[in-house]
C-alpha positions as CSV (number, residue, x, y, z in Angstrom):
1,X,0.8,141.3,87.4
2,X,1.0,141.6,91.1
3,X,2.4,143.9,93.1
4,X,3.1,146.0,96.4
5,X,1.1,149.3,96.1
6,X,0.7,152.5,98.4
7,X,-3.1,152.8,97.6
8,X,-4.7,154.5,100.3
9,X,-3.4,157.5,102.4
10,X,-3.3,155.7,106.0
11,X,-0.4,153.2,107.1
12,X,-0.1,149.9,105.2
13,X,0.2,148.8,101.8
14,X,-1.6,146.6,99.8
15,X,-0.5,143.6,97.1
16,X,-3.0,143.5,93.9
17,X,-3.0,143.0,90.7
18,X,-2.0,146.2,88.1
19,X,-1.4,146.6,84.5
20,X,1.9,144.9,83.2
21,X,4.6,147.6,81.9
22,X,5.4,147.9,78.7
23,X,8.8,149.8,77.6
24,X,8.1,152.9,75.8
25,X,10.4,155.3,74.2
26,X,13.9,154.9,75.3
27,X,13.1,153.1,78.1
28,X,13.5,149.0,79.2
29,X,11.3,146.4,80.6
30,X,12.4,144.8,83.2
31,X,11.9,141.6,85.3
32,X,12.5,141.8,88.3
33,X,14.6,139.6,90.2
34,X,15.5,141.0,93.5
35,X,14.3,144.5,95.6
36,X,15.4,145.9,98.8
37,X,13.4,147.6,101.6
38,X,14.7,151.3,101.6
39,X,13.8,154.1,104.7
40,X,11.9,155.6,102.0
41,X,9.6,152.6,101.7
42,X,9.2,152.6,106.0
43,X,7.5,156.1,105.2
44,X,5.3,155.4,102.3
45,X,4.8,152.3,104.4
46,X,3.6,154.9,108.3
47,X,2.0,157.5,105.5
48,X,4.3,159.9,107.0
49,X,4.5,164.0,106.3
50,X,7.0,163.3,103.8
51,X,4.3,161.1,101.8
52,X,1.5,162.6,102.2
53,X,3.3,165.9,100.7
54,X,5.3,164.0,98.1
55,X,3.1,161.0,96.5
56,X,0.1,160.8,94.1
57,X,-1.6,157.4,94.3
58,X,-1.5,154.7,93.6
59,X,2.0,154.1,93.3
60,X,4.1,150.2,92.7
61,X,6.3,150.7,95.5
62,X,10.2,150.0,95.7
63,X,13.3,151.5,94.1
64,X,16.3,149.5,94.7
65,X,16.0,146.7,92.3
66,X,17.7,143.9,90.2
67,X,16.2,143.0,87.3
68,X,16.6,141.4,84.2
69,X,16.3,143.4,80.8
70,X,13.4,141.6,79.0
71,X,12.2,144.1,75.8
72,X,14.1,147.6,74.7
73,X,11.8,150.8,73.4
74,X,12.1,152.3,70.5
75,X,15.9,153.8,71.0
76,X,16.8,151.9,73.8
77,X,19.5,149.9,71.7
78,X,23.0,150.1,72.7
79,X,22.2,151.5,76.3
80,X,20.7,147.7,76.9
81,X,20.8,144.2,75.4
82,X,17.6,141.8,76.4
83,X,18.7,139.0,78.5
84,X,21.3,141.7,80.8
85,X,21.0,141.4,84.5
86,X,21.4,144.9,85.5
87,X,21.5,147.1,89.0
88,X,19.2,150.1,89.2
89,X,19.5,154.1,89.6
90,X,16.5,154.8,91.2
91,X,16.8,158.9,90.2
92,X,15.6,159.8,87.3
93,X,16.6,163.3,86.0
94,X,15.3,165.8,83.5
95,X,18.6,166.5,81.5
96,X,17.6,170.3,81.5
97,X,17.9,172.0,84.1
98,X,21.3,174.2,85.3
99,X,22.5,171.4,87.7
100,X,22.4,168.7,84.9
101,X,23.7,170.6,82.1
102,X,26.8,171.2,85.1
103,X,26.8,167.7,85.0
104,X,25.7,167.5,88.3
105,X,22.8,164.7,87.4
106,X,22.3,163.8,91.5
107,X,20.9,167.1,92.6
108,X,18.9,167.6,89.6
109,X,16.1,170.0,90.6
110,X,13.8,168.1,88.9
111,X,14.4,164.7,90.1
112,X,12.0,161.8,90.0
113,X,12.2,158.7,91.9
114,X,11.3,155.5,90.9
115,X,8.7,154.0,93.9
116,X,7.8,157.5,94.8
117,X,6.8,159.2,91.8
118,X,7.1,156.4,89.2
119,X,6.0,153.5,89.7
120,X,8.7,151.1,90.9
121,X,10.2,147.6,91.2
122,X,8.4,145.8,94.0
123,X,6.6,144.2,91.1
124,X,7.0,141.2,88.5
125,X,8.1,144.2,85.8
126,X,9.3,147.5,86.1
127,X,9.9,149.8,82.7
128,X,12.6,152.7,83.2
129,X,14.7,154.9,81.0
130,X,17.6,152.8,79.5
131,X,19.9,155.1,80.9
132,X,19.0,153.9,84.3
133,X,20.5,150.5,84.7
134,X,23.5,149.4,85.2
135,X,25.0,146.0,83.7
136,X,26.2,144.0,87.0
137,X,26.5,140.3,85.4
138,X,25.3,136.9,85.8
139,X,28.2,136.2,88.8
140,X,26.9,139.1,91.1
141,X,24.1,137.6,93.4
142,X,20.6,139.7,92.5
143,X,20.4,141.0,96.3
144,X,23.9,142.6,95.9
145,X,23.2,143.8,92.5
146,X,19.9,145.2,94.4
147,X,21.5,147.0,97.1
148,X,24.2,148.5,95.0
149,X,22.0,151.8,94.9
150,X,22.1,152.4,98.3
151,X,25.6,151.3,98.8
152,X,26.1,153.8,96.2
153,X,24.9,156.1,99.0
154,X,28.1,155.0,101.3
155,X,30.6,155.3,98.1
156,X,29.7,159.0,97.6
157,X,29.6,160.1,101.2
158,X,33.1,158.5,101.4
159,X,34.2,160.5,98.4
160,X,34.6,163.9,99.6
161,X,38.3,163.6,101.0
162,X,41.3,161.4,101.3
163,X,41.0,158.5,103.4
164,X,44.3,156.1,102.7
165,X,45.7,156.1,106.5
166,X,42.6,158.4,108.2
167,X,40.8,157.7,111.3
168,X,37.3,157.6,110.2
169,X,33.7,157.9,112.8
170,X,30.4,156.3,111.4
171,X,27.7,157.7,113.0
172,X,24.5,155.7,112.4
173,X,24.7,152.2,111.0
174,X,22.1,151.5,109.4
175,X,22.7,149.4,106.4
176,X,24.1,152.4,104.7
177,X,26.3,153.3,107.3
178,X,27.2,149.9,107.8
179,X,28.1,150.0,104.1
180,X,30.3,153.3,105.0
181,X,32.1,151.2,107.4
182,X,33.3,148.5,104.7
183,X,33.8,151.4,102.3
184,X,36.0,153.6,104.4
185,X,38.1,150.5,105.1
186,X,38.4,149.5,101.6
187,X,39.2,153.2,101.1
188,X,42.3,152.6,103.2
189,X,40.9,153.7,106.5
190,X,43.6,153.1,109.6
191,X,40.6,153.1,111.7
192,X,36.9,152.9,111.8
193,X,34.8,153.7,114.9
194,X,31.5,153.0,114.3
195,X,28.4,155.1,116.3
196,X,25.4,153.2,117.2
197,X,22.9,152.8,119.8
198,X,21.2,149.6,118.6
199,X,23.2,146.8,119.4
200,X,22.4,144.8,116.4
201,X,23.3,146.9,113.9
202,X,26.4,148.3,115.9
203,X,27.6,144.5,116.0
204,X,26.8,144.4,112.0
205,X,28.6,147.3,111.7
206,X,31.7,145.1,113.1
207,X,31.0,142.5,110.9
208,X,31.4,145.1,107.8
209,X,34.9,145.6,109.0
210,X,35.0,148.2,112.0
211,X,37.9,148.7,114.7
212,X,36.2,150.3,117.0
213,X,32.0,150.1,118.2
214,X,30.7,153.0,120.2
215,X,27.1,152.3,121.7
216,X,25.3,155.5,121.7
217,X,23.1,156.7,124.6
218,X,20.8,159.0,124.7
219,X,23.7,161.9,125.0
220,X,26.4,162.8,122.9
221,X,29.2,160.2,122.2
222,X,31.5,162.9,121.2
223,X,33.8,161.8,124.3
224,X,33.3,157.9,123.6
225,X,34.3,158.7,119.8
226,X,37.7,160.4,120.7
227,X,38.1,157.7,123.4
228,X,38.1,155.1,120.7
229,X,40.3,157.4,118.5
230,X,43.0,157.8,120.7
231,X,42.2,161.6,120.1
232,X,40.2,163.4,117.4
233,X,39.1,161.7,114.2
234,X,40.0,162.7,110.9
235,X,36.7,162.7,109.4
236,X,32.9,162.0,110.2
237,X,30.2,160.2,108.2
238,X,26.8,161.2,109.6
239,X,24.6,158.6,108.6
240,X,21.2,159.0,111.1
241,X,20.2,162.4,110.8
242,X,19.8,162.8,114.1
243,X,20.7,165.7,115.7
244,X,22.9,164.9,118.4
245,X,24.8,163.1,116.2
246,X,25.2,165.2,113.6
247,X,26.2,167.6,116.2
248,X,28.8,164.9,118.1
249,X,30.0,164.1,114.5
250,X,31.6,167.7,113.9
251,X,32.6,168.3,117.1
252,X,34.3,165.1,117.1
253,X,36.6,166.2,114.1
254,X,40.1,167.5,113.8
255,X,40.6,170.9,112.9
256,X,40.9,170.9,109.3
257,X,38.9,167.5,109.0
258,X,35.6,167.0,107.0
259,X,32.3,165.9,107.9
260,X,29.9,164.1,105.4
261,X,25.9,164.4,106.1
262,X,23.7,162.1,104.4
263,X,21.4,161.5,107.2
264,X,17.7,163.2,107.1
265,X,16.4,163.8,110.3
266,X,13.0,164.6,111.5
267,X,13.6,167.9,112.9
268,X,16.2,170.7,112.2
269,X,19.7,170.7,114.2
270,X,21.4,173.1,116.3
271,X,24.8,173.9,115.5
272,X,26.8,176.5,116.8
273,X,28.6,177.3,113.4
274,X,31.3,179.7,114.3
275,X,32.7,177.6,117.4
276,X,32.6,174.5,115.4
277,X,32.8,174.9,112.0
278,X,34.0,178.2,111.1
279,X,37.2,178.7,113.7
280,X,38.3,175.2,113.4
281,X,38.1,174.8,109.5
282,X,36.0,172.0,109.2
283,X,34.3,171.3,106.0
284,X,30.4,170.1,105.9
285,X,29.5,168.1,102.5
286,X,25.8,167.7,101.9
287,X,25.6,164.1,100.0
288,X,22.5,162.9,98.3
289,X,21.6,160.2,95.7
290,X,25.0,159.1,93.8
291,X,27.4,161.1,91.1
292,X,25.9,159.5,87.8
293,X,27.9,157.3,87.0
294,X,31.2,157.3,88.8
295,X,29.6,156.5,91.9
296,X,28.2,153.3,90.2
297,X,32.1,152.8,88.7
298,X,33.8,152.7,92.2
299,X,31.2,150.4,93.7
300,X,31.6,148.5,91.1
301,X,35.1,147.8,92.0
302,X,34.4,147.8,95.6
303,X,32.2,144.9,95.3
304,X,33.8,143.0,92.7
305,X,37.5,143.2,93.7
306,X,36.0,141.2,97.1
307,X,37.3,143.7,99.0
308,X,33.8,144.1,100.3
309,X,31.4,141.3,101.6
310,X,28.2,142.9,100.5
311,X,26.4,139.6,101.2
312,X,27.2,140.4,104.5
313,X,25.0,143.4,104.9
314,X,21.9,141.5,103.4
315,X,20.9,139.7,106.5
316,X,17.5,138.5,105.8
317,X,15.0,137.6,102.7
318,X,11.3,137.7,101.8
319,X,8.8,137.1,99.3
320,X,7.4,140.0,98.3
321,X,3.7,138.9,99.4
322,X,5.4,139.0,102.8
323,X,6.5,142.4,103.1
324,X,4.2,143.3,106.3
325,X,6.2,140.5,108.1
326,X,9.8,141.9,106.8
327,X,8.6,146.0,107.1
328,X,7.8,144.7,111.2
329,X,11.5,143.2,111.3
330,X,13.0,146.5,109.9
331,X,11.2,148.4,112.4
332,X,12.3,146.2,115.4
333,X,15.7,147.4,114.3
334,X,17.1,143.8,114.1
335,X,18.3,143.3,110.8
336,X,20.9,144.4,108.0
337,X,19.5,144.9,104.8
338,X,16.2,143.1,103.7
339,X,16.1,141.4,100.4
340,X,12.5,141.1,98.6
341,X,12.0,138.0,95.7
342,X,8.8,138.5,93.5
């Protein structure tokens, strides 16, 4: 089959011909119907320090994927029926270790991810554990169904506090932030101010239902953010990593307010702690990956209750054979998410 492949350690990828998949123990074979361009596949893409320390190649690229269930392993009945159009959790987890015997599957220490170290979906097949997909439904379009795992992303980093009636700050919007935006409002936000400095994105992020856009300069935008507030904000979703906002989204806070992070940036932030954290009560929540499965359960809802235009967020569409032509469009920071048809 063909298929997008990090062969080479140096920038690029290439698209050749592998072996097809076959579904072993437990596991599914899939074919796929829809993938998404993640951050993660910008850095296999550069060859960055993150890949070079992390993957072994050659690796089948791409983790958030729609697919359609095609054969079951031995075991795999009852998690799966062929002929299901499913979503996909891109983490795959080791069932052993003290975090997922807690239950606390998303920071299992011993995480895997499909794209980085499995082989992944932007392929014609992709075989995963059974336990891995997630039955969306012949009426959800497959780029939706695609993106639900990072939209996941937005659903957890919105769960960590009440927000019926809050005035919520969106630093970074991105597609997942932009997805925090619809989520937060779905969530019962009074008002959304969203933090950007591209102006694409920050008009997206409008689109996806905010009140209030904030274009970022190169200095903090703590005083823009409480401009558009009226006053403090309630709570902060840090969605870039970087570290002035990061820094901007705490300060920005009430006392007593929270402050997701989900953002990785590219070098460590300064934060005076006891100023801004400890003597004014705020709480920091590191978020990663998804809560297996409740995440899946509320975005679920989100997105079929129409409360949410997900479509929305997917702005533009590829063949797969053209992904050096949609990887340059996500790098000129002019689109949403980017949808990717075998």
């Amino acid at each position: 089959m063909r298929a997008v492949i990090k062969a080479s350690p140096r920038p690029g990828v290439s698209i050749t011909d592998v072996p097809e998949p076959s579904a072993g123990p437990g596991e599914v074979l899939l074919r796929v119907v829809a993938a998404s361009i993640c951050g993660t596949d910008i850095h296999l893409y550069d060859w960055n320090p993150w890949a070079r320390a992390r993957v072994r190649l050659p690796r089948v690229m791409g983790h958030e994927i729609c697919g359609e269930v095609v054969a079951l392993g031995e075991g795999a009945e009852g998690r799966a029926r062929v002929g299901d159009r499913v979503a996909v959790e891109s983490h795959l987890v080791c069932h052993r270790c003290p975090a997922c015997l807690r239950g606390d599957f998303h920071v299992c220490a011993d995480t895997r991810i499909l794209g980085v170290d499995a082989d992944g979906g932007f392929a014609g097949l992709v075989a995963l554990p059974a336990e891995n997909v997630w039955p969306v439904g012949p009426e959800m379009a497959p780029a939706v169904a695609a993106a639900m795992e990072p939209f996941g992303n937005a659903v957890h980093a919105c769960s960590y506090g009440e927000l019926e009636g809050a005035t919520v700050a969106v630093f970074g919007c991105g597609p997942i932030g932009c997805a925090a935006v619809a989520v937060a409002k779905a969530r019962g936000a009074a008002r959304v101010i969203a933090v950007e400095p591209n102006r694409y994105r920050l008009e997206l992020a409008g689109r996806m239902g905010a009140d209030a856009l904030v274009e970022a300069g190169e200095g903090s935008a703590e005083a823009e953010v409480r401009r558009a507030a009226g006053g403090e904000v309630d709570c902060a979703l840090e969605m870039s990593g970087a570290s002035v906002a990061v820094v901007a989204a705490t300060r920005s806070v009430r006392s007593g307010g929270w402050v997701s992070l989900l953002g990785i940036g590219d070098a460590p932030t300064s934060l005076d702690l006891s100023q801004d954290v400890v003597m004014r009560g705020v709480t920091l929540h590191g978020v990663t990956g998804r809560r297996l499965f409740s995440t899946w359960e509320e975005t679920s809802r989100h997105l079929r209750s129409g409360a949410i235009d997900a479509e929305a967020l997917i702005t533009h569409r590829f063949a797969m054979a053209d992904i050096e032509e949609a990887i340059r469009l996500i790098k000129s920071g002019r689109c949403g998410k980017v949808s990717l048809e075998p």
